[in-house]
C-alpha angles and dihedrals in degrees: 000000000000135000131199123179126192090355113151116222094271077046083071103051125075148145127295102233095162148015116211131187114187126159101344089309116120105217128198103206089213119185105197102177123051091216101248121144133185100196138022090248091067137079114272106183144091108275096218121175144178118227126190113228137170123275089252088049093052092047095049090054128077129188104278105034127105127257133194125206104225 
């Protein structure tokens, strides 16, 4: 399960890198932050994620594409 705090709507969109099916569990590989950083005091690293969709989601959805958490 995934937690945002403080993201604004666009916070909760990002790219496909990767599909997943593990145990019966359909996963989106979704990389939500492009890295950059503009000082030493913030985060500076890809923000990846695994979310958890329907069969027919995972299946709508190619690497690449962009996906929104509702």
């Amino acid at each position: 399960m995934s937690l945002f705090f403080g993201c604004k709507s666009d916070d909760n969109c990002g790219e496909v890198i990767d599909k997943v099916i593990n145990n019966d569990r359909f996963l989106l590989v979704i990389r939500f932050d492009d890295g950059a950083s503009t000082s030493e005091n913030e985060f500076s690293g890809e923000l990846v994620d695994d979310i958890e969709v329907s069969e027919q989601t995972f299946s709508s959805f190619d690497e690449g594409d962009n996906y929104c958490i509702k």
